[in-house]
N, C-alpha and C positions, 0 to 999 in steps of 0.2 A: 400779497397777491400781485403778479405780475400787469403788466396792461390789457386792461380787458376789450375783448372784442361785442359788442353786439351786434346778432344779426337776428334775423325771423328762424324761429324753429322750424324742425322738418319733424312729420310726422313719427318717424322711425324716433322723436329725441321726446315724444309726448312721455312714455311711461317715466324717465327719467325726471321731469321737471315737473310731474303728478309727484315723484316723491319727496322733491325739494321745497314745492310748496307745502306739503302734508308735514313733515318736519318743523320746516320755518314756524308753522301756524298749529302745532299741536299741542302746545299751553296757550296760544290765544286769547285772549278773554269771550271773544267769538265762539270757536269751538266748543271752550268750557262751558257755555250758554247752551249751546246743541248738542253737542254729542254725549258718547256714553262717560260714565263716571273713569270708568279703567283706560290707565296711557294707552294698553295695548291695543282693544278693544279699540279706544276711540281713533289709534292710527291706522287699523284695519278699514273703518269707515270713508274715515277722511281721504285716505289714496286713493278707495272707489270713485270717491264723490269727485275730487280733485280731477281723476281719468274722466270720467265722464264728462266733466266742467272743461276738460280741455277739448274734449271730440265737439261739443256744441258751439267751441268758440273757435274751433276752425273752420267748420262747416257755413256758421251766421255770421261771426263777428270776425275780430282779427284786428291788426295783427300779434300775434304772439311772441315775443320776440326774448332771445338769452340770450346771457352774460357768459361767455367762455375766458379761462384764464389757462393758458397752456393747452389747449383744447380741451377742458376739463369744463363741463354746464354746472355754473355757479352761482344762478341767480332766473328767476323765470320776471317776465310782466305782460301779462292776459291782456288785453285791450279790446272794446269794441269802438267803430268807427261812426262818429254822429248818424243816427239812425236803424243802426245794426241791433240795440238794446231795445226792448227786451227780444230774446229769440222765440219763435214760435211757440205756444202755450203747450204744444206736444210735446218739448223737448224737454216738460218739467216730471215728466215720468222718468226720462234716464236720471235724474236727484235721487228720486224717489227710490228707484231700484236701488241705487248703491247706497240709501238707508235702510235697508230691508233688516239687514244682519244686523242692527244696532236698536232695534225694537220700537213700541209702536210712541215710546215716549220724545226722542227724537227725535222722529219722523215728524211730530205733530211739532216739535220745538221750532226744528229747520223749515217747516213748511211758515211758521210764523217769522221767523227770521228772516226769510224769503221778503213777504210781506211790509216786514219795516225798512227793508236793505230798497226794494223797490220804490217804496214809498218817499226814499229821500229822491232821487233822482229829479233835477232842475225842469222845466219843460221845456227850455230852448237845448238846439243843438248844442250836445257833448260828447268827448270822446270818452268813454266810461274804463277806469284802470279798475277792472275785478280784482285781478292778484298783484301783488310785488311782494315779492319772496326771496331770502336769499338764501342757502344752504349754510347753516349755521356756521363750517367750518369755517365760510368766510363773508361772516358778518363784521362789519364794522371797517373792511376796507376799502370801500367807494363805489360795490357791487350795485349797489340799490341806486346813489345818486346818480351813478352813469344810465341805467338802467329808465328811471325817470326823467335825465337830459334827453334819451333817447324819445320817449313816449312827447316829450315837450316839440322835442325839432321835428316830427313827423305830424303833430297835430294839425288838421285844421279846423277847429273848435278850443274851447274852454274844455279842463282836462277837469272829471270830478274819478273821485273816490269815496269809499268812507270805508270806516275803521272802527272798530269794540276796542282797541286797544289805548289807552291813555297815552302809552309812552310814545306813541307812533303821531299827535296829535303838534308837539313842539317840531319833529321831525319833517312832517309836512308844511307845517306852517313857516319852517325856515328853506321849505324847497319853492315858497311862492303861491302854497295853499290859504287857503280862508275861509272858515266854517260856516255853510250856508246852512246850519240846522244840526238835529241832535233828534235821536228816535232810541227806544229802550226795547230790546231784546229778551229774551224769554230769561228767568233768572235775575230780574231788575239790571240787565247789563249795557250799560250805556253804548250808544253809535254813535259817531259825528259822522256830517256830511261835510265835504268840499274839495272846494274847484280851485281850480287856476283859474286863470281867469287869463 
């Protein structure tokens, strides 16, 4: 991967980086917790739900911001800015709709998922990283880390996240993270929480 640029997305680059995170996260331990049983199935859902999750986060939260390598979007990271989370309780019907095609078992999973994801959130001001995603094809060449230097230099707050995924927890924790908590997802599938600090 060449040197990568980041800057804030444009709307015109949302469906794109709905499908880069929908990729990145569609073995997840996350998804597998919610969505449907079938890969195809569950990345029909997922890109809904991902489109959706970007239109609510440019509207309320922000900034959103990708990773370009040759002008090629290689990486996305969702952000809201201390106070922006959570978004208005109406804007949990656009979730909802883009789980409609994935049935009522889901629906009820994600909406608990919701629930523990919310639930870890610190009380004092945070900048909240919802996604970091990289487009598999290039994983593992410094997409994500530039990605989160970005989200770091732009902060003014303590940067939290969390994660279903195990592997992702050494990962974090060697970018300056530190696990303020732990919540169990539908399917006994573990979350951790944490922040920069």
């Amino acid at each position: 991967m060449p040197r990568v640029e980041i800057r804030p997305l444009e709307i015109a680059e949302h469906p794109e980086a709905a499908r880069i995170i929908t990729e990145a996260l569609l073995h997840d331990p996350g998804w597998l917790a919610v969505g449907p049983k079938r890969t195809a199935h569950r990345r029909f859902v997922a890109e809904r739900y991902h489109r959706a999750a970007l239109k609510v986060t440019a509207r309320y939260g922000g900034p959103i911001y990708g990773a370009f390598g040759n002008g090629e979007l290689a990486g996305v990271a969702v952000t809201f800015a201390p106070g922006a989370y959570p978004p208005p309780r109406s804007t949990e019907a656009r979730y909802v709709l883009a789980f409609l095609a994935a049935g009522p078992g889901p629906i009820v999973r994600g909406l608990k998922a919701g629930e523990v994801q919310d639930g870890g959130h610190p009380e004092d001001p945070h900048v909240y990283l919802w996604f970091l995603a990289v487009d598999p094809k290039h994983q593992r060449g410094g997409v994500g880390r530039a990605l989160l230097a970005r989200v770091h230099e732009d902060a003014d707050a303590p940067v939290y996240l969390d994660t279903s995924n195990p592997d992702n927890v050494p990962y974090y924790a060697g970018n300056g993270f530190e696990e303020i908590g732990r919540g169990t997802l539908p399917r006994d599938t573990p979350m951790w929480f944490m922040r920069r600090p």
